[in-house]
N, C-alpha and C positions, 0 to 999 in steps of 0.2 A: 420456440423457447422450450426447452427442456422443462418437465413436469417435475415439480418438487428438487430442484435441482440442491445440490452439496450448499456450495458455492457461489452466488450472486456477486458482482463486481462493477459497479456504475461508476463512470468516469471515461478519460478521453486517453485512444488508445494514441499514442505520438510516434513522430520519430526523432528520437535524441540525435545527435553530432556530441558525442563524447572524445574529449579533449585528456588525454593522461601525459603526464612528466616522462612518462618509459617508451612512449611510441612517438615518432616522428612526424606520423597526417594523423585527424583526425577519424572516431571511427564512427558509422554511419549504421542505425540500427534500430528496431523496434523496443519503441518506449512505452513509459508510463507506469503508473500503480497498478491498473486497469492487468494487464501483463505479468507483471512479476509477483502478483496475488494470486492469479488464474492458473500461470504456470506450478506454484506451491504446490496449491492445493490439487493439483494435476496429480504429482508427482508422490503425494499421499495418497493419491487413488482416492481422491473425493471426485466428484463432479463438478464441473465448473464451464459459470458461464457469464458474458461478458454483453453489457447494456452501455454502449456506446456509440459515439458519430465520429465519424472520419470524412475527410475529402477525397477530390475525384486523385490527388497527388500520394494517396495510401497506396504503398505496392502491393499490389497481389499477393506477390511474393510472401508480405507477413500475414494475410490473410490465410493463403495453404501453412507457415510455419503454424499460426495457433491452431488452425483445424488439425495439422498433423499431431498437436501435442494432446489432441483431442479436447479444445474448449469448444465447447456449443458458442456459435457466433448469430445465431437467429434474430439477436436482440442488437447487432448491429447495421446501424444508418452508415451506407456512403452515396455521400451526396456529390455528384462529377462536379458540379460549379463551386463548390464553397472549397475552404482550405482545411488540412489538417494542421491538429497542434505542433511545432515543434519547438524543440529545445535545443540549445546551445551549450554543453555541461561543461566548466574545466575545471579541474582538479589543480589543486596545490602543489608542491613536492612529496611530502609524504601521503597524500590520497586523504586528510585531515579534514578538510573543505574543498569548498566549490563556491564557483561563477554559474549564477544561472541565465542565461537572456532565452527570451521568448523571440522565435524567428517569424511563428507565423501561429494564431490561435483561431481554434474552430469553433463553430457553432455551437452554445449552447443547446442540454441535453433538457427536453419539455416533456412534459408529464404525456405529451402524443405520444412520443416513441418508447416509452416505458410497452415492455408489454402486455399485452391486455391480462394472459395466462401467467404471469412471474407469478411465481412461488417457490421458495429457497429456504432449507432450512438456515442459512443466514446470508445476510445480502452487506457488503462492505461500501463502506459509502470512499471513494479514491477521488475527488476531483485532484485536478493540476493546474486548470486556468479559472476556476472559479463558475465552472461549465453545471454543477447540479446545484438547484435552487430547494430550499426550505418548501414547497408545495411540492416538490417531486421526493424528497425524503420524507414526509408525513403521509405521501401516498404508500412510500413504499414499505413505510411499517406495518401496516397489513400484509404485508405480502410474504413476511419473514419470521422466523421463530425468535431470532436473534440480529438484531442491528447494530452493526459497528462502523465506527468512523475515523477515518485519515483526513484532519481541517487543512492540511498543508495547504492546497491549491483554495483555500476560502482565506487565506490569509498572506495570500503571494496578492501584489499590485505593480501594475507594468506602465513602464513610461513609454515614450511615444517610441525610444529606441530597441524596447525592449527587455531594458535592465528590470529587474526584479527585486523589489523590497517586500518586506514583511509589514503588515500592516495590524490594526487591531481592530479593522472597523468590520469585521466579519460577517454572518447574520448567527449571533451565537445561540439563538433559537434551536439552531438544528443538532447542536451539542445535546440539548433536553429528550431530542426525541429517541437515542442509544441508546443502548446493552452496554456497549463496549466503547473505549476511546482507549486511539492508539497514536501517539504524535512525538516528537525530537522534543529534548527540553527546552529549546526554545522557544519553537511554535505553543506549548502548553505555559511559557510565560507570554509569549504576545497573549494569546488567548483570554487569559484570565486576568493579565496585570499585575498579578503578582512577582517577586521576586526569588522568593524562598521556594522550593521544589515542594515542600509539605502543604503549605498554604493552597499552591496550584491544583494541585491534586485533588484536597479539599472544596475547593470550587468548582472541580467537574463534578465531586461524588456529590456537593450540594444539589445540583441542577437535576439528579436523579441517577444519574449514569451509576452501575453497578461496578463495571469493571474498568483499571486506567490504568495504560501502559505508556512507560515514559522512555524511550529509546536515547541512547547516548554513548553511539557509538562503541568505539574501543571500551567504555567502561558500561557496557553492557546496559543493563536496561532494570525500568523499577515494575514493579506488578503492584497494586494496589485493589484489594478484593476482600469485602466483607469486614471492614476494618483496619485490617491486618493489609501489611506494606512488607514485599521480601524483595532480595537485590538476586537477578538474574545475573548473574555472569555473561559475558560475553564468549560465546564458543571459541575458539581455537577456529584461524582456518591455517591450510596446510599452504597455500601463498597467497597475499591480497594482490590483486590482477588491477579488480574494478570495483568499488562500493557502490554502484549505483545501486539503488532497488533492494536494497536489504531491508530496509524497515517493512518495506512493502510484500517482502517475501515472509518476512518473523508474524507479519498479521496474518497471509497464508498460512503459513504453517498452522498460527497459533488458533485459528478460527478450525481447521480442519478438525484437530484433537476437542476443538471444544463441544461443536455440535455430535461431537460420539461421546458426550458426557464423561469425557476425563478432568481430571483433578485439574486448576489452573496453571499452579507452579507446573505441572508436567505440559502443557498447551505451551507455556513460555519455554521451557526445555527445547521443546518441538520448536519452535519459531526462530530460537538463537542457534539452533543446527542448520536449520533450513538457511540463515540467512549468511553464514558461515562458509558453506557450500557455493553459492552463489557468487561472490564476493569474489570468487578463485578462476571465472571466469569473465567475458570480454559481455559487457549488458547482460543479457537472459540470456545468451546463449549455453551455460554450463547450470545442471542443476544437481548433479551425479545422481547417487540409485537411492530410492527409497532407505532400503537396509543401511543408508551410510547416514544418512539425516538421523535415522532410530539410533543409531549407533553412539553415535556423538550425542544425542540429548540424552539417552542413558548416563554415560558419561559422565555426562555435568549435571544431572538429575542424585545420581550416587553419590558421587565426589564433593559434589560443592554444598548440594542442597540439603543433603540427608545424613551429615555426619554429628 
């Protein structure tokens, strides 16, 4: 494990089957939060690395893709006999929603495989199948300057075919132990039970949590920090491809500028370019160049935020 690393990322690295309205077969690829947070923050030139379990059916192949992109993999378990996660994604007509099924789910991630030396200036809490447990997140705060959280996969429930609903019985313990929380307005209404977006938000900042980011797609996303609630814009991308893994890129991003002690609104800048970017290509595979993520939050940091 990388010493004092950027970027910490626990969760399970999958492989999606993504389903889009513009392509005719399905397309087969390296998934997860776990990925498209590690990749970001790659691409910001932080350092990043990745505390997860895979099966002996993880190709190789995405194991040299993330080392090529240069994430430290040290903190990853693959185990020959057990399975890896995967996912079944399709998309709507206009890329609006998605069908999620669970094909095949791994091993949860135990405070064994944690490793012994993690230390990160911030560690991103990404399950997908409900794989990190509240005693492995309260270890891990020690380990980190800054904790943040993606509940989605604490709040996915799968039936025996695999179909996926959202549930509220979550363990929301681990909500109390963050810096940060980052989730779709949905998941921050299952979450809390409430209905109103103000009220939710409110019940994360109760529980202690400092900072609360509410993504929502096309209309971009809320930041809530220090009182004070501002509305992020959604970046421009220059074509939507794929939405998978945007939110999960906008916490990348947004985590990179944070731990180098930039303004927030300018961290969500960075997150809604980064996720923008992304979006234009087929899974993770397109992230374009640093200078074009800067470029674009500028952009909407000037135009939108500061006039």
């Amino acid at each position: 494990m990388l010493q004092n690393v950027d970027v910490a990322v626990i969760g399970h690295l999958c492989i999606d089957t993504i389903r889009l309205p513009t392509r005719p077969v399905p397309f087969v690829v390296l998934g997860g939060a776990a990925t498209y947070t590690s990749f970001a923050a790659k691409r910001l030139e932080a350092s990043a690395s990745v505390i997860s379990k895979v099966g002996g059916d993880f190709p190789e192949a995405y194991m040299w893709w993330l080392r090529q992109e240069g994430v430290d993999l040290s903190g990853v378990i693959k185990r020959a006999y057990e399975p890896t996660t995967c996912f079944d994604l399709t998309y709507n007509s206009d890329l609006s929603e998605r069908t999620l099924k669970l094909k095949s789910k791994g091993t949860p991630i135990d405070l064994a495989d944690v490793p012994a030396d993690l230390e990160a200036k911030a560690i991103h809490i990404a399950p997908i199948d409900n794989e990190v447990s509240f005693e492995v997140v309260e270890h891990l705060k020690h380990c980190a300057d800054v904790l943040s959280l993606d509940p989605q996969g604490l709040l996915r429930s799968f039936d025996e075919a695999g179909n996926v609903t959202e549930n509220a019985s979550a363990d929301t313990r681990i909500v109390s132990l963050v810096n940060i929380y980052k989730s779709s307005q949905n998941e921050i209404f299952k979450l809390t039970g409430e209905s109103d977006l103000k009220h939710a938000i409110k019940a994360i900042h109760d529980v202690g949590v400092e900072t609360v980011i509410v993504t929502m797609g096309a209309k971009g996303s809320v930041l809530s920090v220090e009182g004070a609630q501002y509305n992020i814009p959604a970046c421009p991308s220059d074509v939507l491809v794929d939405p998978t893994g945007a939110g999960d890129v906008f916490i990348g991003g947004f985590l990179t500028e944070y731990i180098r002690q930039k303004e927030s609104i300018w961290c969500a800048c960075v997150g809604s370019a980064a996720a923008s970017v992304v979006v234009e290509g087929l899974g993770p595979t397109y992230f374009g160049k640093k200078e074009e993520i800067y470029r674009r939050a500028k952009t909407l940091y000037e135009k939108e935020l500061k006039q």
